[in-house]
Short mmCIF file of the C-alpha atoms (twelve columns), coordinates in Angstrom:
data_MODEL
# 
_entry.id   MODEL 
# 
loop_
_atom_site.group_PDB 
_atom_site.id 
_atom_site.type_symbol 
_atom_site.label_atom_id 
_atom_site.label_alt_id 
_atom_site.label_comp_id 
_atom_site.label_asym_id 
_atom_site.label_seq_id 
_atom_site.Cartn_x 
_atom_site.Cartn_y 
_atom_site.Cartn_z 
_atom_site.pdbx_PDB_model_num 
ATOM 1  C CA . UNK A 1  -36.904 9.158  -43.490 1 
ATOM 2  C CA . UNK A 2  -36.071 8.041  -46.930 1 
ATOM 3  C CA . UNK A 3  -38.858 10.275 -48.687 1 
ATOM 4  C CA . UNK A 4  -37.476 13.084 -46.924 1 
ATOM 5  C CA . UNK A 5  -33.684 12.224 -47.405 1 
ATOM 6  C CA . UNK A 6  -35.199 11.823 -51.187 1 
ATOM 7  C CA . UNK A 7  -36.738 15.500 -51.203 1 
ATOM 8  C CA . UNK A 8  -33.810 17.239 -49.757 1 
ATOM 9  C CA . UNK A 9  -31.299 15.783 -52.727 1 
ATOM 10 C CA . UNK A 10 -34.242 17.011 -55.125 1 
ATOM 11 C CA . UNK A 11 -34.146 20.798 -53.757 1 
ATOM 12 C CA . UNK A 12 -30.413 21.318 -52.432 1 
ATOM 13 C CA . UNK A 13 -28.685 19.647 -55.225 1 
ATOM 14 C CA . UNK A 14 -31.199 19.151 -58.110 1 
ATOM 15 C CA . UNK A 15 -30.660 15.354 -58.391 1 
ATOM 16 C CA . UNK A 16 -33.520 12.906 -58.578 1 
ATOM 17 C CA . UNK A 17 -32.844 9.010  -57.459 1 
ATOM 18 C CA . UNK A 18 -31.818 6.752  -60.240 1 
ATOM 19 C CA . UNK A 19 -32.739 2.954  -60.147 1 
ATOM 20 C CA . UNK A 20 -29.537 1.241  -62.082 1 
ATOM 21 C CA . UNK A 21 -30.543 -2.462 -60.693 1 
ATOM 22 C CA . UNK A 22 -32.715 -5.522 -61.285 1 
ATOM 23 C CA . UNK A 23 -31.190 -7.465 -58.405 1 
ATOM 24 C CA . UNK A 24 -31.633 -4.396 -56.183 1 
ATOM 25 C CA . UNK A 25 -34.674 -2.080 -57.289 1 
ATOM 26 C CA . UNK A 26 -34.569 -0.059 -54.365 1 
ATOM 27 C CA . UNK A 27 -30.849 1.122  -54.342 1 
ATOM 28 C CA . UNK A 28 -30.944 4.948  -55.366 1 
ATOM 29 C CA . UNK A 29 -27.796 6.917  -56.675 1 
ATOM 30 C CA . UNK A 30 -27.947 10.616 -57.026 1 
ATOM 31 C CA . UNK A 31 -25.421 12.404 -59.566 1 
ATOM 32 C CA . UNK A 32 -24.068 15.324 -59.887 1 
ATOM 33 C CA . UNK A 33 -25.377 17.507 -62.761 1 
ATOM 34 C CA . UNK A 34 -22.352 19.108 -63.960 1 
ATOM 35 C CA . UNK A 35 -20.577 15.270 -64.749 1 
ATOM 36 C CA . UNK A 36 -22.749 12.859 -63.921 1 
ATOM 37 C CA . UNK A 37 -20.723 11.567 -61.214 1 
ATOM 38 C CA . UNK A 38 -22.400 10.016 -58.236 1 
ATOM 39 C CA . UNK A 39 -22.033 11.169 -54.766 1 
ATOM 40 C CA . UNK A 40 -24.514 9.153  -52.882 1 
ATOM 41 C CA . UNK A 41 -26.441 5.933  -52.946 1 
ATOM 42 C CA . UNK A 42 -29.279 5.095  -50.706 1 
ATOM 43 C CA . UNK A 43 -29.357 0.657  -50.202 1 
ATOM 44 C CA . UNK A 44 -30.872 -1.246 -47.560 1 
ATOM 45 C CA . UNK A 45 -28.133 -3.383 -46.051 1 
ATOM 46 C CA . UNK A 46 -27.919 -6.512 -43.710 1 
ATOM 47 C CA . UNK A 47 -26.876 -5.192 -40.329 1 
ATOM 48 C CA . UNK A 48 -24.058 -7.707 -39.731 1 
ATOM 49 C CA . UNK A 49 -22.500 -6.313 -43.257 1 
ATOM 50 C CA . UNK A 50 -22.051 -3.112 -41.155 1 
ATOM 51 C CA . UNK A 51 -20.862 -4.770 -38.416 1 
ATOM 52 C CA . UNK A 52 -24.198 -3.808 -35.899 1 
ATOM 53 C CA . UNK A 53 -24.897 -7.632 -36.185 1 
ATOM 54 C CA . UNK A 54 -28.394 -9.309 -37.219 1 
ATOM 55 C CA . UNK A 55 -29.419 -9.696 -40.428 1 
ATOM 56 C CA . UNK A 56 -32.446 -6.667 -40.316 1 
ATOM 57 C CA . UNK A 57 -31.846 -5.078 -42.764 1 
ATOM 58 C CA . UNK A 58 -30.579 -0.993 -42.319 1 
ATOM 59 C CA . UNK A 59 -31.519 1.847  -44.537 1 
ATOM 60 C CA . UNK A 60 -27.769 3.218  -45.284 1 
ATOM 61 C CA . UNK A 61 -26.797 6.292  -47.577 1 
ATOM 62 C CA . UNK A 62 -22.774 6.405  -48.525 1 
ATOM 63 C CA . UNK A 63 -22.153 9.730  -49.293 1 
ATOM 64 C CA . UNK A 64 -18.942 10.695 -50.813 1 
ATOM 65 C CA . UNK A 65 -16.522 13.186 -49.066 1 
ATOM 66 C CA . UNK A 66 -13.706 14.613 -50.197 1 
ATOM 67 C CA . UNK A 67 -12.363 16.779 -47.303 1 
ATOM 68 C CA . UNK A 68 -10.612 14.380 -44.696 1 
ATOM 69 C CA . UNK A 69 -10.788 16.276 -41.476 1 
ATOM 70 C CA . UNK A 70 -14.595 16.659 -42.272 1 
ATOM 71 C CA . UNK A 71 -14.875 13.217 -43.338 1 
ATOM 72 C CA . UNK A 72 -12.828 12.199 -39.638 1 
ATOM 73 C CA . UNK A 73 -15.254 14.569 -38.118 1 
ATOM 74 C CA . UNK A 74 -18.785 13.154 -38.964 1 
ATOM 75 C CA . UNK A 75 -17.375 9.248  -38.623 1 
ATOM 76 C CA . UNK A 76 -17.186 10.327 -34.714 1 
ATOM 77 C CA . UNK A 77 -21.034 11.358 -34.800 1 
ATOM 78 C CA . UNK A 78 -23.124 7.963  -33.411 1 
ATOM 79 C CA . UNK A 79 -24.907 6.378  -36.436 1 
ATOM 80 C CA . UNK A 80 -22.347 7.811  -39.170 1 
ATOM 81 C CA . UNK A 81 -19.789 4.615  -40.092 1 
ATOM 82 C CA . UNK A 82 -16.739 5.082  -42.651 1 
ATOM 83 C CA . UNK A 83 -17.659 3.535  -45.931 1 
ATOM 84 C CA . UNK A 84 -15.441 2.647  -48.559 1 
ATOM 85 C CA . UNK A 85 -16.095 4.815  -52.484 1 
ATOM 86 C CA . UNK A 86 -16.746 2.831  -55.620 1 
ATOM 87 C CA . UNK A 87 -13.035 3.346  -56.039 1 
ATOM 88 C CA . UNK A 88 -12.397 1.251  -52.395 1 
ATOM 89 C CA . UNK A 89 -10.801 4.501  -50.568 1 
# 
């Protein structure tokens, strides 16, 4: 699923994964090309950290989301869970 979640960044929005860690060499961010901004990162997360319990660990991608009543829309959707932005809102 990654490698695919991977290719479709690469041809709908141009952005290629960017390794920023040594503690965590497989978290991915993808930026915006217009200001560099991120609007997703890809991690591999304990489950209990997402409150599923267990500590397997869960391929996650936070993607950020501007418009609220989509944003209150997809966090009903099984498997999508509200995630707090690098800015924690």
């Amino acid at each position: 699923m990654r490698d695919f979640v991977f290719e479709y960044m690469k041809k709908k929005y141009k952005a290629a994964p960017e390794y920023l860690w040594k503690k965590y060499p497989d978290y991915a961010v993808f930026r915006h090309s217009d200001n560099n901004k991120w609007f997703a990162l890809q991690a591999a997360v304990p489950g209990e950290k997402l409150g599923l319990g267990g500590e397997d660990l869960v391929e996650v991608i936070n993607v950020k989301v501007d418009d609220m009543i989509f944003r209150n829309m997809l966090i009903q959707q099984d498997g999508i869970l509200p995630a707090y932005h690098m800015m924690k809102n």
